[in-house]
N, C-alpha and C positions, 0 to 999 in steps of 0.2 A: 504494500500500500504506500500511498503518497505522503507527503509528511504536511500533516496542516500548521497553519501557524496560530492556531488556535491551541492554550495553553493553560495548565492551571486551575483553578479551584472558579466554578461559577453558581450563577443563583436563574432560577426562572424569574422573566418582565415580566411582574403584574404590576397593572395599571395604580393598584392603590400604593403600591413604592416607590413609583415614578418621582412624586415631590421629594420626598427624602434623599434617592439617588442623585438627584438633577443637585441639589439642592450641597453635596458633597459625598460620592460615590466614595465609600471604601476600598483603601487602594488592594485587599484582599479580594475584592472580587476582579478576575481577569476576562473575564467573557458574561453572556447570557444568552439565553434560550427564550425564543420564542415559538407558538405554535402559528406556524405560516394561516391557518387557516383564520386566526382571529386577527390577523393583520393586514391580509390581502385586499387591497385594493379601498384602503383608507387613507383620507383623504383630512385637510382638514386639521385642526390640533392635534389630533391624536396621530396622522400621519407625518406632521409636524415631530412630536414627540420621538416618536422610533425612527427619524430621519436622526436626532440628536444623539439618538444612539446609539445608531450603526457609523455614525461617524469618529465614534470615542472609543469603541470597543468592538471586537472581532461577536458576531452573533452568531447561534447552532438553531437550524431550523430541525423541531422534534414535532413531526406528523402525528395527528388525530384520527384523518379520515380517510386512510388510502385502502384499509381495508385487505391489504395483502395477501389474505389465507381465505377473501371471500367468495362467495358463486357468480355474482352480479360481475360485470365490465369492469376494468379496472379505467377508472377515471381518468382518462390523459387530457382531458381537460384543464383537470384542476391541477397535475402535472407540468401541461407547459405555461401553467399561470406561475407556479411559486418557480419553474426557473426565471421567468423574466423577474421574480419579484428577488428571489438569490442573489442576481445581480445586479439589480436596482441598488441592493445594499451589501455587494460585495461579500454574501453569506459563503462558504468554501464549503461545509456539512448539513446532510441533511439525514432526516432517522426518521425510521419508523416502526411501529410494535410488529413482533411476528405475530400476528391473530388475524381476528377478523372482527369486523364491526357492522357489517351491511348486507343486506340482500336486495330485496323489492325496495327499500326503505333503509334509513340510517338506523343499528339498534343501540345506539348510543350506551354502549358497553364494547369490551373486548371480548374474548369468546376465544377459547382454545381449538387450535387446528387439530386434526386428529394424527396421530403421527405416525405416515402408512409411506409406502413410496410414492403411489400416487401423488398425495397430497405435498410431498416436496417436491415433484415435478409442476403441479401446479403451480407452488408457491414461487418457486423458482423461477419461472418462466416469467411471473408476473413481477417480479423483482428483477430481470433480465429488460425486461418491456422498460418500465421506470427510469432505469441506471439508462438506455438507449437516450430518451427524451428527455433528460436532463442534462447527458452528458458525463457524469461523470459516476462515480461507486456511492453508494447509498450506503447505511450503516443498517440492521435489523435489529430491533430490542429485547431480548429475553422477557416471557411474557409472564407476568402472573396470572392464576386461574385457581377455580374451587372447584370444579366438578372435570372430571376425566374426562377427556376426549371419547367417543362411543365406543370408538374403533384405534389399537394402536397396535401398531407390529413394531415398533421400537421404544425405545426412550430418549424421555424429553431430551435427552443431551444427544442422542445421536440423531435426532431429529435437526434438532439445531445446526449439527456440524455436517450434516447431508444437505441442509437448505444454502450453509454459507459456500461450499464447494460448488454446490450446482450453478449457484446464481455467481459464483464471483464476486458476494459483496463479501463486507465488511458485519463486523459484531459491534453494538450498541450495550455494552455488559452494563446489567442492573443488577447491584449486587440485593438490595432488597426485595426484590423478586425471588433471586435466590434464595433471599432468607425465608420469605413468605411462603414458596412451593416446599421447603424441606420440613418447614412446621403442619402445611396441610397435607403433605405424600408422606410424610415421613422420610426423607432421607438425609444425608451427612451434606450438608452444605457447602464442605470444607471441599470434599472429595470432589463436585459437581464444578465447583470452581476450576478445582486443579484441572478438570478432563477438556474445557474450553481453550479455542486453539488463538496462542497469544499474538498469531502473526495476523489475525484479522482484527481486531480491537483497533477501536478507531475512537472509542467516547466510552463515558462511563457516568451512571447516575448511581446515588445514595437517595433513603428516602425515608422518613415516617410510616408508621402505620397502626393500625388497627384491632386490638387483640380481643376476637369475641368469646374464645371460650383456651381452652389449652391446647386443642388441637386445630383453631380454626383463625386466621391469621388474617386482617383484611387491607389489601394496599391501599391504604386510602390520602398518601401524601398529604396526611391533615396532621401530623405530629411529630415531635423531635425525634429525632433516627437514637434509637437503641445500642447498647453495648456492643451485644452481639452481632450487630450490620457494620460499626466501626470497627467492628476483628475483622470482620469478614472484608472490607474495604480495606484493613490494613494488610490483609493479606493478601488481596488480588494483586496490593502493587508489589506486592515480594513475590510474587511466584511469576506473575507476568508483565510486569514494569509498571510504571506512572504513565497516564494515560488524563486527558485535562476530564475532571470532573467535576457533575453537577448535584447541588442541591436541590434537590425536588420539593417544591412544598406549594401545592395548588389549590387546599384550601384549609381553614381557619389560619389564615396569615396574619402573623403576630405584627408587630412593629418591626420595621429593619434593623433596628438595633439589639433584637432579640433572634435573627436568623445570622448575623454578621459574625458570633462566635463558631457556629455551627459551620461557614465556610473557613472560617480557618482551621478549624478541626481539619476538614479537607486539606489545606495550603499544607498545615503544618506533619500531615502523612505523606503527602509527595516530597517536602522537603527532606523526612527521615530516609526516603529511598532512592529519591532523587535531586544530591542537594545543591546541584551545582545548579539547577535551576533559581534562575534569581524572578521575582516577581516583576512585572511591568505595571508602570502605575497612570493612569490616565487623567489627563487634563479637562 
């Protein structure tokens, strides 16, 4: 893979942190993520705002609605909008969940692919398609789910690593997903990380979550990231390098000055492993 110049410990742009950042950005955070689909094609203050943006900081565009693993069309519509819009603002990465989210209808949820060969040739081909009309390698995100696929002739891991060979992309490693799938399947966490192949890793997300019962785990990026997902994040950079990662937290957002330790928790584990990296700090 290519080498991005995107680097570092980042946070998702939500609109309610915009004054706070605008206002004096932490030089801890090095990038941000946006979802392409809530910014496309705005105009106006708020287009105003994310032009402020992308001119002060390297942006990662992290898909909603591509639907990747779905039946319906894969939308190249909405495909050759967010490359013109990549480039509008100079975006270099773009990600999306391996699931699915659509049929007749948007089902605004993700939804586990079933993990058969078939369905990596599908998956594949439609992530082939993508990568063509955009141009460049796309990253795919290890997905979290609660109910098994109907149908599986493999495992989630070799599922994943059958989808990234096929398609020639890249890996979007969530290491809270990870966490979340080994508390609902039951399995070693530790081990599922190790099996992931380090030469596709392109981006990385940490994340809050949800704990409904002891065996039932739910990603709901509404809460401070756990012990156990900072091991698991300190280990992904030890077994497979530092990789620029993001803080996931898409709702009950606190004040920025209560997410701003939580990215240097980030900063300060790429520094343990990666320490000649020096931070960049924007104007």
């Amino acid at each position: 893979m290519g080498a991005f110049s995107i680097h570092g410990a980042g946070l998702g742009l939500r609109r309610e942190l915009i004054p706070a950042l605008k206002a004096g950005g932490p030089s801890v955070i090095d990038f941000f993520e946006i979802a392409p689909e809530n910014w496309i094609d705005l105009g106006g203050a708020l287009g105003k705002e994310l032009r402020w943006f992308s001119e002060r900081y390297p942006l990662v565009c992290h898909g909603l609605s591509l639907s990747l693993g779905g039946p319906s069309a894969l939308d190249e519509v909405l495909l050759k909008r967010i490359k013109a819009f990549m480039r509008q603002h100079r975006i270099e990465l773009y990600t999306e969940h391996l699931s699915w989210c659509s049929d007749d209808g948007h089902l605004y949820d993700l939804l586990p692919i079933p993990f058969t060969e078939d369905a990596v040739k599908h998956v594949a081909a439609r992530i082939r398609r993508a990568q063509d009309i955009l141009e460049q390698q796309i990253a795919v995100e290890n997905a979290s789910y609660y109910v098994a696929a109907p149908i599986s002739e493999m495992s989630e891991i070799e599922f994943i690593r059958a989808v990234l060979e096929e398609a020639d992309c890249l890996l979007h490693l969530d290491v809270n997903n990870i966490y979340v799938n080994s508390v609902n399947f039951g399995f070693d966490a530790g081990e599922f990380l190790r099996a992931l192949p380090a030469q596709r890793i392109a981006y990385m997300h940490t994340a809050g979550h949800h704990r409904e019962a002891d065996d039932l785990v739910v990603d709901t990026h509404g809460a401070t990231v756990i012990d156990p997902v900072w091991a698991l994040l300190d280990e992904a950079y030890q077994v497979h390098g530092v990789f620029p990662t993001l803080l996931e937290r898409d709702y009950n957002i606190p004040p920025l000055a209560e997410l701003v330790p939580e990215v240097g928790r980030i900063a300060a584990l790429q520094q343990k492993w990666q320490p000649q990296r020096t931070a960049v700090h924007h104007g």
